[in-house]
C-alpha beads as a LAMMPS data file, in Angstrom:
LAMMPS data file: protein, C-alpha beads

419 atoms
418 bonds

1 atom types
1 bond types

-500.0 500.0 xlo xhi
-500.0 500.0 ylo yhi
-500.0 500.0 zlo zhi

Masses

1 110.0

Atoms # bond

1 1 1 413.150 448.134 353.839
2 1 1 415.398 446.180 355.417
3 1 1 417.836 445.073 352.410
4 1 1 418.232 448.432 351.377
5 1 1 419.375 449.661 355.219
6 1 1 421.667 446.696 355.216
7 1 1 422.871 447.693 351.666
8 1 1 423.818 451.200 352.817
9 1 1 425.549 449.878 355.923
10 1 1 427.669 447.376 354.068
11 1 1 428.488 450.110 351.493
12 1 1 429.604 452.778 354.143
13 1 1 431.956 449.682 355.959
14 1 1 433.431 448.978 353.116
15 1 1 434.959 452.679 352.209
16 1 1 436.070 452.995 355.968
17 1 1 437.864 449.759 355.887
18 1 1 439.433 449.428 353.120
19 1 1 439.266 445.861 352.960
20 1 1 439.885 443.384 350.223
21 1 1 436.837 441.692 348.679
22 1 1 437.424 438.442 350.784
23 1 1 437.806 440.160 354.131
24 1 1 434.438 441.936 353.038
25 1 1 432.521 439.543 352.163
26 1 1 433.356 437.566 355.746
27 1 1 432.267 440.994 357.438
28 1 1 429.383 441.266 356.073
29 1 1 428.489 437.914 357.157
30 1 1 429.324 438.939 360.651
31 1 1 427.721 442.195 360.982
32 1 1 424.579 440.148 359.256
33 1 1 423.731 439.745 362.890
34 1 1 424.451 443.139 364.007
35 1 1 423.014 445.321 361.388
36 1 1 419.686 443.985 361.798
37 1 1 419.574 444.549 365.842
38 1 1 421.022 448.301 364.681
39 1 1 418.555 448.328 361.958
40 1 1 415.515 447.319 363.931
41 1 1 415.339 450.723 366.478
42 1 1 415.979 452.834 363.553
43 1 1 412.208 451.642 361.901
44 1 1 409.761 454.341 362.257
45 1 1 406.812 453.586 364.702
46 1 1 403.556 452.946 363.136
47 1 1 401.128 455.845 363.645
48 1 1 398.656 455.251 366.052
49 1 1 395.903 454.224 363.858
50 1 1 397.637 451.111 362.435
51 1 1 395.886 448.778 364.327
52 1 1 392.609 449.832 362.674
53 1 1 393.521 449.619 359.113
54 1 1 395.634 446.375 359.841
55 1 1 397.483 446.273 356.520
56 1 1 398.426 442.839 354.942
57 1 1 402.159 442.566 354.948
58 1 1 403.571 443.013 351.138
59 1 1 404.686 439.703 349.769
60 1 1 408.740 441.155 349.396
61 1 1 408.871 441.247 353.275
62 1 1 409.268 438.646 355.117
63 1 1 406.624 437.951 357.355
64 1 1 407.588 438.479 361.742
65 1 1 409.707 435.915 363.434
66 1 1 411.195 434.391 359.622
67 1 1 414.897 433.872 359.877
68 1 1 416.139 436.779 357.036
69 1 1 419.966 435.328 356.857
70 1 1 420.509 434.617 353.803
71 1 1 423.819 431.675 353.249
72 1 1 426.324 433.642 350.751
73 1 1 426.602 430.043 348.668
74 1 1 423.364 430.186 347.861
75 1 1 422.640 431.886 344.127
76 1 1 420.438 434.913 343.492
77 1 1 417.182 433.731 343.945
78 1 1 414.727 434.446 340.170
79 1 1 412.709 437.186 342.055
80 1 1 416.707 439.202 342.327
81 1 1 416.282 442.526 339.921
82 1 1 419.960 442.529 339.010
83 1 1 423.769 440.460 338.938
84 1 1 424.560 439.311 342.477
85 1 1 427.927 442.141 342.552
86 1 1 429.467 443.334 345.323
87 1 1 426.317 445.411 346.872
88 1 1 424.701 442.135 347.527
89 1 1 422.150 439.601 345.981
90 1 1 419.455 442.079 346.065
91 1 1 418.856 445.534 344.220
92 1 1 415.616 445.580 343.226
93 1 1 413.006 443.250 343.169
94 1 1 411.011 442.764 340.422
95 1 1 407.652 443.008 340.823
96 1 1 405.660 439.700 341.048
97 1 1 403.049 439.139 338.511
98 1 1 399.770 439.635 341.171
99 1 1 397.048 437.294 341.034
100 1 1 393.797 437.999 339.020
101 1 1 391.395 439.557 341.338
102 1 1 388.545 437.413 342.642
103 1 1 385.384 437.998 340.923
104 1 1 383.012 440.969 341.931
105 1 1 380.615 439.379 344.745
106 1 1 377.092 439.726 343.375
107 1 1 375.422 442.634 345.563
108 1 1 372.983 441.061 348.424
109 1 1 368.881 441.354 347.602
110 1 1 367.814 444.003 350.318
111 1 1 364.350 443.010 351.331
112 1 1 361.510 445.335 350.224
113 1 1 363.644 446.520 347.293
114 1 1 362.716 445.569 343.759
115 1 1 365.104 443.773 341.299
116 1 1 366.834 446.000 338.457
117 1 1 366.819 445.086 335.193
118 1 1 368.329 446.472 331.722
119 1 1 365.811 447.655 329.353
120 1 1 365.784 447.301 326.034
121 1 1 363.823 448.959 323.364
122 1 1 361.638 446.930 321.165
123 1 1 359.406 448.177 318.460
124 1 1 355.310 448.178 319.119
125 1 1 353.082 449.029 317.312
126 1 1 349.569 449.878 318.199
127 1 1 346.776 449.983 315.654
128 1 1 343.393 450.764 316.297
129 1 1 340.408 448.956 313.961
130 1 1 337.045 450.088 313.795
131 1 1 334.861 447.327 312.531
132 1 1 331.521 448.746 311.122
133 1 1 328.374 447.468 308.958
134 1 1 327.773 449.102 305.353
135 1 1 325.222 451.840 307.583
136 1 1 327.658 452.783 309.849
137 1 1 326.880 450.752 312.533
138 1 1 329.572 449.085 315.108
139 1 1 329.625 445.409 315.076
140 1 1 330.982 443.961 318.516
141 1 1 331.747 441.133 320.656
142 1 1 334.773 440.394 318.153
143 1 1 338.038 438.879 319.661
144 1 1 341.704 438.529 319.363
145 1 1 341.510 435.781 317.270
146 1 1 339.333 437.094 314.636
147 1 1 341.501 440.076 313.595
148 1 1 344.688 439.196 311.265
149 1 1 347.328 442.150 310.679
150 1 1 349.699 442.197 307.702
151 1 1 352.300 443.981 307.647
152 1 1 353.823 444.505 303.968
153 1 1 352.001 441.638 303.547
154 1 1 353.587 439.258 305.942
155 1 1 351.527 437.839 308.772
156 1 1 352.049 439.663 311.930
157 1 1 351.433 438.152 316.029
158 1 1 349.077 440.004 318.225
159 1 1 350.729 440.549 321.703
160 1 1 347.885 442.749 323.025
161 1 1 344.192 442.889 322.265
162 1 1 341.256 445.678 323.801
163 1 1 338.441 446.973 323.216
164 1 1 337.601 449.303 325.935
165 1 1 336.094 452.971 325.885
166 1 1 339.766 455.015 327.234
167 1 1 339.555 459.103 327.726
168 1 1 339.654 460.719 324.861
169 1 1 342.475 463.217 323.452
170 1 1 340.989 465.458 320.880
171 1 1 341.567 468.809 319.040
172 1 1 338.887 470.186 317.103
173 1 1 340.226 472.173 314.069
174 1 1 338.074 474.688 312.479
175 1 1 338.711 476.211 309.196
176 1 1 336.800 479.850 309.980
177 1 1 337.293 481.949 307.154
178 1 1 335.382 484.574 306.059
179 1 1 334.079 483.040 302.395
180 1 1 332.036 480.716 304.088
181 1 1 330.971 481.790 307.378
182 1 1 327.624 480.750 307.578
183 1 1 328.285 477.116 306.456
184 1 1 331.071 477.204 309.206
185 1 1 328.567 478.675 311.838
186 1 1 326.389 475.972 311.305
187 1 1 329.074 473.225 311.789
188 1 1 330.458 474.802 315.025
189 1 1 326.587 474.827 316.467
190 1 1 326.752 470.806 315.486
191 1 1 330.512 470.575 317.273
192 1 1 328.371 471.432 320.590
193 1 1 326.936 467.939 319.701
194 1 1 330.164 466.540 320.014
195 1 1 331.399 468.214 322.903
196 1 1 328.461 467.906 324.850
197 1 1 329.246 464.000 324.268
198 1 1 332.569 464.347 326.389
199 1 1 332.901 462.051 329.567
200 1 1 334.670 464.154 332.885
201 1 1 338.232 461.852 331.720
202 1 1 338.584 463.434 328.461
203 1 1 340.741 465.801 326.893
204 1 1 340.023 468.220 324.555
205 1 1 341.560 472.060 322.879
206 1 1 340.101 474.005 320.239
207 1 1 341.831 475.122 317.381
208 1 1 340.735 477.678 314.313
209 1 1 342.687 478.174 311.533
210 1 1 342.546 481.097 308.533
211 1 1 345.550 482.605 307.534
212 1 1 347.372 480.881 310.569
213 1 1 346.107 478.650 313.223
214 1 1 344.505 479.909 316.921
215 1 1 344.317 478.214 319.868
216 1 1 341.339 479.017 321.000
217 1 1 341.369 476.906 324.612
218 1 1 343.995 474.259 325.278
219 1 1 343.256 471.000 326.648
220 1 1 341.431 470.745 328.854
221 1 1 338.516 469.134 330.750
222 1 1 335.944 471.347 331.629
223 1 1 332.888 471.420 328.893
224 1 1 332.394 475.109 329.731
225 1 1 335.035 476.131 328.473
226 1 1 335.111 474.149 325.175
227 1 1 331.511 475.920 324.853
228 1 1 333.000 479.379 325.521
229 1 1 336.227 478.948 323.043
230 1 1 333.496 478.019 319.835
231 1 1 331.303 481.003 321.330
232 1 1 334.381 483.482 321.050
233 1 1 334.102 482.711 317.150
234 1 1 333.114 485.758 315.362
235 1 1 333.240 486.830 311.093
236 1 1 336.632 486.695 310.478
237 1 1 337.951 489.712 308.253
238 1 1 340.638 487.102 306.054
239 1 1 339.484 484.946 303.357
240 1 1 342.425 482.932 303.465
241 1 1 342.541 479.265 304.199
242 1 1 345.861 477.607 305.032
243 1 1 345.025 474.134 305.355
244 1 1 347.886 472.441 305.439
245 1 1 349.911 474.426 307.467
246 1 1 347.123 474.346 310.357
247 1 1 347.318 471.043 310.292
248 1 1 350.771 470.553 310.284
249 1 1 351.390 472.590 313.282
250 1 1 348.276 470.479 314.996
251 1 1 350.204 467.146 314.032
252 1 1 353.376 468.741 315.595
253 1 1 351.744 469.826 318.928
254 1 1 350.121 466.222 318.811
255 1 1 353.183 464.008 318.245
256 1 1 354.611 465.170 322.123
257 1 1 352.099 463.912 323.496
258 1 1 351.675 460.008 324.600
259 1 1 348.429 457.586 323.695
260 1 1 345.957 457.742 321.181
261 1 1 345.187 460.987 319.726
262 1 1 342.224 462.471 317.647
263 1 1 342.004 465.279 314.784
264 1 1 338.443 465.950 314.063
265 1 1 338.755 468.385 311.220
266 1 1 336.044 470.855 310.068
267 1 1 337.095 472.174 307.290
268 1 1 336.608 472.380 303.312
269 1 1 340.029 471.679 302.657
270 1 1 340.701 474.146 299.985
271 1 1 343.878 475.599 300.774
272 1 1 345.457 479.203 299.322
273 1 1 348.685 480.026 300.632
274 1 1 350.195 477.697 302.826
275 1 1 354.042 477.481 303.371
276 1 1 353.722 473.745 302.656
277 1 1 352.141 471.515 299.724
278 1 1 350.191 468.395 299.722
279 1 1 353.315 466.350 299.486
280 1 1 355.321 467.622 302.450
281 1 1 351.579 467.423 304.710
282 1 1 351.376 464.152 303.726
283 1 1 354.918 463.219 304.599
284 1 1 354.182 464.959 307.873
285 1 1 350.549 462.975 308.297
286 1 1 352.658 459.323 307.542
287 1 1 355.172 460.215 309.879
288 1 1 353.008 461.000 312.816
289 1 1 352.074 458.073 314.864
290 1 1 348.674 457.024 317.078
291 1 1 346.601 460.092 315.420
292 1 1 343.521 459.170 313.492
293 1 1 341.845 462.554 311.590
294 1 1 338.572 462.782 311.073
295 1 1 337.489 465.038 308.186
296 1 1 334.216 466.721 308.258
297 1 1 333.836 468.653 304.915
298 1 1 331.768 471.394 303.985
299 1 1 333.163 472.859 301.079
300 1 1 330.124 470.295 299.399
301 1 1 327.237 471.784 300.454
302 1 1 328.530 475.510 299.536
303 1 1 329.408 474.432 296.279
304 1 1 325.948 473.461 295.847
305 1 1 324.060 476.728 297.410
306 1 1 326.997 478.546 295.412
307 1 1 325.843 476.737 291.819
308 1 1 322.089 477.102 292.555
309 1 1 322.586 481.078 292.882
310 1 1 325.134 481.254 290.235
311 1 1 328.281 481.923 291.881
312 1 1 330.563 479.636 291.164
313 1 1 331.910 478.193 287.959
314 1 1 333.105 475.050 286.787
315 1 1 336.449 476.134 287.978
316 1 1 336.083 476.646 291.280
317 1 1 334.179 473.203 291.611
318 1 1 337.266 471.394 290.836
319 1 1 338.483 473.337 293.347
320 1 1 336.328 472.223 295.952
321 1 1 336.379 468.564 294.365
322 1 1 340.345 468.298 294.467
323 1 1 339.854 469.136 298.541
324 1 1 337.433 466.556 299.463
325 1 1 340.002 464.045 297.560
326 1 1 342.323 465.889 300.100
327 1 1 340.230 465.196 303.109
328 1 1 339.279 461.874 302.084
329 1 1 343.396 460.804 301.965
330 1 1 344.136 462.715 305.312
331 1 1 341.457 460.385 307.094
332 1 1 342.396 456.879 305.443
333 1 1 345.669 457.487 305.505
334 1 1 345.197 457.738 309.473
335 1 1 342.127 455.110 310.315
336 1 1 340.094 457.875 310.703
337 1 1 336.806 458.466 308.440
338 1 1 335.948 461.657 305.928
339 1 1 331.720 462.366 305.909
340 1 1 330.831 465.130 303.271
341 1 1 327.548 466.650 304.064
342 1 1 325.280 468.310 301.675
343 1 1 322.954 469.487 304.672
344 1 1 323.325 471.221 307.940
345 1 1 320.857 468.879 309.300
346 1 1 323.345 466.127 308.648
347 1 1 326.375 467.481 311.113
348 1 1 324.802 466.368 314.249
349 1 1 324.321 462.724 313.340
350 1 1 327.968 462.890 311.907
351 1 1 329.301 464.773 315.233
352 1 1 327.503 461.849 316.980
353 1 1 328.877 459.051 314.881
354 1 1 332.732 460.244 315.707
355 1 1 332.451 459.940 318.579
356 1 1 331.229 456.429 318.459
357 1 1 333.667 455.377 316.613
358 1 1 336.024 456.993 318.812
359 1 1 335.159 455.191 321.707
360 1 1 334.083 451.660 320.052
361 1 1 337.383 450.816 318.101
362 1 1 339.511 447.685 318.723
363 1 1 343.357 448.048 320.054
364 1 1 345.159 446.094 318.573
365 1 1 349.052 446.621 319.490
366 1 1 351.966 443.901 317.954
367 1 1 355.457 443.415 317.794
368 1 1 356.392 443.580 314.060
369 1 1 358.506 440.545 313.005
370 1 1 360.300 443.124 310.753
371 1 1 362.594 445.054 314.152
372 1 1 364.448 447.252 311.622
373 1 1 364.871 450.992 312.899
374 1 1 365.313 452.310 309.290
375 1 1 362.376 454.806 308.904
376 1 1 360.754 452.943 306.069
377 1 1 356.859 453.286 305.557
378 1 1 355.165 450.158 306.028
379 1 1 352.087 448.939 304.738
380 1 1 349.255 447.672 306.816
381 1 1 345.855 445.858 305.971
382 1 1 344.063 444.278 308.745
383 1 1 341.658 441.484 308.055
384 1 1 338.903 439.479 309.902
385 1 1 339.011 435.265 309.926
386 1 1 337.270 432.381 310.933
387 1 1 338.303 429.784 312.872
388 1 1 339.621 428.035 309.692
389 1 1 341.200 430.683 308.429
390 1 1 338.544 431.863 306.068
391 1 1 336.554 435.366 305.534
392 1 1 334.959 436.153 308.676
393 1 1 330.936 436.011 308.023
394 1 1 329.112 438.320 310.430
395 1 1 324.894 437.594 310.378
396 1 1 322.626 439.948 311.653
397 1 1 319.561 438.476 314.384
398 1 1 317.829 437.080 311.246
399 1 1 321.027 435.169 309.844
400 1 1 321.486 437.036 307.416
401 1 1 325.333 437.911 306.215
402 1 1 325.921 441.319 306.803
403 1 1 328.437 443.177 305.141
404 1 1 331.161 444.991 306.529
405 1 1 333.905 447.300 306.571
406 1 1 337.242 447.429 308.288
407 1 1 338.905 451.045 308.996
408 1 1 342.876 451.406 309.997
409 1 1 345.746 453.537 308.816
410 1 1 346.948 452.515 305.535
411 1 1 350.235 451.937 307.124
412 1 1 353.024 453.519 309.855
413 1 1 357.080 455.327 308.985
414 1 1 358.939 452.920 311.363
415 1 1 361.272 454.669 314.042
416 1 1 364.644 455.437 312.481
417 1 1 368.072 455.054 314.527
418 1 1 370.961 456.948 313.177
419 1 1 374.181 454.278 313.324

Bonds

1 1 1 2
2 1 2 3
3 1 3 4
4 1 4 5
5 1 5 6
6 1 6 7
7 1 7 8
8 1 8 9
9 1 9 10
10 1 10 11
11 1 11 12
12 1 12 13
13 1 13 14
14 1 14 15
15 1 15 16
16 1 16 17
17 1 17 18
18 1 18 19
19 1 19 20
20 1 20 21
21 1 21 22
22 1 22 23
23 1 23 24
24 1 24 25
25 1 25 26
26 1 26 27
27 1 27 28
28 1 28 29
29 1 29 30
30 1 30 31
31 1 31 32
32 1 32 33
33 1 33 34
34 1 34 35
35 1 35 36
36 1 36 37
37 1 37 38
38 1 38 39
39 1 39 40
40 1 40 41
41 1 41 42
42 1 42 43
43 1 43 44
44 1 44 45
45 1 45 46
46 1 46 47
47 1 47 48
48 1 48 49
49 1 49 50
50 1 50 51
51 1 51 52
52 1 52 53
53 1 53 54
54 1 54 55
55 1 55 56
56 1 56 57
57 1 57 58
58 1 58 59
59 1 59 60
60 1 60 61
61 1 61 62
62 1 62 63
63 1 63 64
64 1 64 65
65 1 65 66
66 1 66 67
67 1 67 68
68 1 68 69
69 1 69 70
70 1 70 71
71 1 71 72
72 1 72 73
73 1 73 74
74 1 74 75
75 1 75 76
76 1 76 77
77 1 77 78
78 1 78 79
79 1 79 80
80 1 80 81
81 1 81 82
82 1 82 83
83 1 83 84
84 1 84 85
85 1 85 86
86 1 86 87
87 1 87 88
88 1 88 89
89 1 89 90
90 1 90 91
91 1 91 92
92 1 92 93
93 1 93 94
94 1 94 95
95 1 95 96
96 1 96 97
97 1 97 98
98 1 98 99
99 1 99 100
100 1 100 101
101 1 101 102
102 1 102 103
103 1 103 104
104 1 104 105
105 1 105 106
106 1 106 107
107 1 107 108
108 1 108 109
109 1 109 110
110 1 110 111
111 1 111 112
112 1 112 113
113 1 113 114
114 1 114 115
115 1 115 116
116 1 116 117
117 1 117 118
118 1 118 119
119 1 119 120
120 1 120 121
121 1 121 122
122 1 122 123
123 1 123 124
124 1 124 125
125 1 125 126
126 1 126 127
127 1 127 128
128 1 128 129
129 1 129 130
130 1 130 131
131 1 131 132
132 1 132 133
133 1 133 134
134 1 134 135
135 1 135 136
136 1 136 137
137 1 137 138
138 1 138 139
139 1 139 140
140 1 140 141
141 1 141 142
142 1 142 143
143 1 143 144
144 1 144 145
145 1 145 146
146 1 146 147
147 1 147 148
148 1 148 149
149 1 149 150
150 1 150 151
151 1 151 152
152 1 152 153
153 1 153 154
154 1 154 155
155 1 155 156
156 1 156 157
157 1 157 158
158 1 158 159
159 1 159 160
160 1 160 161
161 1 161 162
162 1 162 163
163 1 163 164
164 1 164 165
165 1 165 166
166 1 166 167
167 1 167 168
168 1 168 169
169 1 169 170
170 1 170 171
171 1 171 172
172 1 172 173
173 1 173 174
174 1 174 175
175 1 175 176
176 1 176 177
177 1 177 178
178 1 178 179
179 1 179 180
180 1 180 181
181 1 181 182
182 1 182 183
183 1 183 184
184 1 184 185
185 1 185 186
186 1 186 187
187 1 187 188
188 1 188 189
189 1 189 190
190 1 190 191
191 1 191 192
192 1 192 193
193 1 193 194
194 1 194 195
195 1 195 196
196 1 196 197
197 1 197 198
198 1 198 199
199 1 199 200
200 1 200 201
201 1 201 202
202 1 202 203
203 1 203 204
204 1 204 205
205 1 205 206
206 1 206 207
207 1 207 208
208 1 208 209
209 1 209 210
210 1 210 211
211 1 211 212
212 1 212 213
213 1 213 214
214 1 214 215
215 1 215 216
216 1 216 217
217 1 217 218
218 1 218 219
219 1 219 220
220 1 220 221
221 1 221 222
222 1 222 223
223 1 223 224
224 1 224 225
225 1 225 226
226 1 226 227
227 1 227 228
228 1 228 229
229 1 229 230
230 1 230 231
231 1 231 232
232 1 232 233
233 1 233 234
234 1 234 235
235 1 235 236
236 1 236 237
237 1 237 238
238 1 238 239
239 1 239 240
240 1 240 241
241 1 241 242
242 1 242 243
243 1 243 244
244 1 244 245
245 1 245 246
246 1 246 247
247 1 247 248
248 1 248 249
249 1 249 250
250 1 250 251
251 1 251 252
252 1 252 253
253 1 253 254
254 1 254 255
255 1 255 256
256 1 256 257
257 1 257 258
258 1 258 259
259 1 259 260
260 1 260 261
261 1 261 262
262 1 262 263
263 1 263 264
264 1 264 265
265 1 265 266
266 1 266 267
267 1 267 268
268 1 268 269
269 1 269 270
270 1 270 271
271 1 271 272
272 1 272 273
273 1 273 274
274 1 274 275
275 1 275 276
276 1 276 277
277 1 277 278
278 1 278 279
279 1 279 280
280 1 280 281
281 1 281 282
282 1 282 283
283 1 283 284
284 1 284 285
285 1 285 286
286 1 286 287
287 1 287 288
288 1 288 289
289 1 289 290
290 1 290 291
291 1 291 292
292 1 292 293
293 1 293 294
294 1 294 295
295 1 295 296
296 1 296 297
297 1 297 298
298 1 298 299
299 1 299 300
300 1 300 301
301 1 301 302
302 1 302 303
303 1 303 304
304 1 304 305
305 1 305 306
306 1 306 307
307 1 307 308
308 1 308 309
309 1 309 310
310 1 310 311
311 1 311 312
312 1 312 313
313 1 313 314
314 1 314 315
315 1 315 316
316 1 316 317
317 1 317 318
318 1 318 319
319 1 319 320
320 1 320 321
321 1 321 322
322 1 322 323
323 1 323 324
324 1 324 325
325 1 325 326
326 1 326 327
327 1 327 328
328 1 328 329
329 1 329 330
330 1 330 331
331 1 331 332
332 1 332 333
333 1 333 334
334 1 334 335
335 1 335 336
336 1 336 337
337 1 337 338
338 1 338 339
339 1 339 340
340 1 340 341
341 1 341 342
342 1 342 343
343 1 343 344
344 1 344 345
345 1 345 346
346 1 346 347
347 1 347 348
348 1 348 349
349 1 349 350
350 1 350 351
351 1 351 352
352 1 352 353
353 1 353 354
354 1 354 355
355 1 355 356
356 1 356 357
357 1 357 358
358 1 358 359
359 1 359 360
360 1 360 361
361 1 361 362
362 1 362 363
363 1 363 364
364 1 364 365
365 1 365 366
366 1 366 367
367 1 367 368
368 1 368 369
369 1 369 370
370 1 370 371
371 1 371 372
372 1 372 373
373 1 373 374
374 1 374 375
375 1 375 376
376 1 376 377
377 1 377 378
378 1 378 379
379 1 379 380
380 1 380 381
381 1 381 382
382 1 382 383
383 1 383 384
384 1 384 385
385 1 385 386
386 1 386 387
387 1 387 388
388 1 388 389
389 1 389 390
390 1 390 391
391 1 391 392
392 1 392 393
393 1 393 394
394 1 394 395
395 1 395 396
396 1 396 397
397 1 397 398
398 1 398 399
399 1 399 400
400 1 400 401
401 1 401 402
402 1 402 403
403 1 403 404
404 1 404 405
405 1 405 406
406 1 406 407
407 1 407 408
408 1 408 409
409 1 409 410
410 1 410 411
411 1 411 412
412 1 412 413
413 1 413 414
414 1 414 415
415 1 415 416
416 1 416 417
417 1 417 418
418 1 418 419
């Protein structure tokens, strides 16, 4: 501020003089003196609040009490934004290059607060094994080590390893169509077997399906009401049987939800005239992750009451054959297990046995060594080893080997990121 008022000063001498470029220069040296005591009472006075904000002074002013005379022999100093002419050494400063700013201080820990940290999202995948004898029975007291999971065949670590009884999530989906009502009555009498199994934790709707699906109760937790959704089941007036678009919309209700999930499907699988076909429901079934199906069929034992009184033909058994195969897939494909009864007296026991196998399964959840977000099926088998590395012999209380059986999902459709 003060070059440019002594600037001005020199300029407006100079036109009132007249003088030659010697005699100016020598009077501007003189008034050097004077036209900074003029200069000074012309500043503006800081406001009042200066003292507060305390400003740094900028690094083109001199700094209070520095002699500011400059000796006119002395050249332009580097920092002088233009030729040292007749206005004086200094325009217009350039701008010094400023210093790189000091690194961001790291904020202080506040006591009592926790510590943030970036997440980042790594695939898991959780797989749950039920482990049962050639009758159907649960084998236990099998750990972490025993279980080996291969993923498309390579070898895969186990990061986390349970086998506790968790609340159940469950829909039960009837098929409830009017061709075989009294086969369906009978199964829904045996479902009270399974809902009368429920623990006060455990979730469960109700679901029938003909033409379209019904949601009969929603989940919930109270038994009564589970009792009072199968008890508002009455002879439906459509023969129709959309199978696959019951389930579907099941699978799509299911997949918003977190945790393991359950599909225990009574049903005879024959379906008419469903939007979708086996391949899309089977896209749909792959793509869905922690739901295990469980198929009950009875489409067997009307086929037999309907060829002992002459009612169906050879036809309409391949029918019924083609859904079982149907049933069967939905329930490997998903860990899950398909039981075909050819009695009503069987349902209970079965009704009984899900629920088992619900709540007796081993969690097994792993990191895959493949990370890949590409939406590619993979394939899964899940083995059981010795020590050594061997087949795992189980022996019953005699010693005797005891065969077994290992049910998982076939395999997973791995998350897909879009680049």
């Amino acid at each position: 501020m003060f070059f440019f008022q002594f600037a001005r000063k020199n300029r407006r001498i100079r036109s009132l003089l007249g003088l030659s470029l010697p005699l100016l220069w020598l009077s501007g040296v003189a008034l050097i003196g004077t036209g900074a005591a003029q200069a000074e009472p012309q500043q503006q006075q800081p406001p009042a609040n200066t003292q507060q904000q305390n400003p740094q002074p900028q690094p083109s002013q001199p700094p209070p009490g520095a002699n500011t005379q400059q000796k006119p022999s002395e050249a332009p100093p580097p920092e002088a934004g233009g030729p040292g002419n007749d206005v004086g050494p200094y325009v217009i400063p350039k701008k010094k290059e400023e210093p790189p700013p000091p690194p961001a201080e790291k904020p202080k820990k506040v006591e009592g607060m926790p510590d943030y940290s970036i997440n980042v999202e790594v695939p898991l995948v959780n797989l749950d094994v039920l482990v049962t004898t050639k009758n159907g029975q649960f084998v236990p007291g099998l750990k972490k080590d025993n279980f080996r999971v291969l993923e498309d065949g390579v070898a895969q670590p186990i990061s986390n390893f349970s086998q506790a009884e968790a609340p159940i999530t469950a829909v039960l989906l009837v098929e409830f169509a009017s061709t075989n009502y009294q086969f369906l009555y009978d199964a829904l009498n045996a479902s009270y077997t399974f809902a009368g199994g429920l623990k006060k934790e455990d979730w469960v709707a109700v679901v029938s399906y003909d033409m379209r699906p019904h949601i009969l109760v929603d989940f919930t937790q109270d038994k009564r009401a589970v009792y009072g959704a199968l008890n508002q089941l009455r002879i439906p007036g459509f023969s129709e049987r959309n199978v696959f678009d019951a389930l579907y919309d099941t699978l799509d209700r299911l997949d918003r939800l977190e945790g393991r999930k359950y599909i225990i499907l009574v049903s005879t699988g024959v379906d008419t005239f469903s939007k979708l076909n086996l391949d899309q429901i089977l896209k749909k079934v792959k793509s869905t992750r922690n739901v295990t199906i469980f198929s009950v069929g009875i489409g067997r034992a009307l086929v037999e009451w309907a060829e002992a009184h002459g009612y169906l033909g050879s036809l309409g058994s391949l029918n019924y054959l083609q859904a079982e195969n149907q049933l069967n897939t939905f329930s490997r494909m998903t860990g899950g297990r398909a039981y075909f009864p050819r009695f009503q007296g069987e349902l209970p026991e079965i009704f009984r046995d899900i629920a088992s196998d619900i709540r007796n399964e081993y969690n097994i959840a792993y990191h895959p060594t493949n990370a890949k977000l590409d939406g590619s099926y993979r394939k899964l088998k899940v083995e059981l080893v010795a020590p050594d590395g061997g087949p795992l012999k189980i022996k019953d209380q005699k010693g005797h080997d005891l065969k077994y059986q290992i049910i998982a999902r076939d395999g997973y459709t791995a998350k897909h990121t879009v680049e």
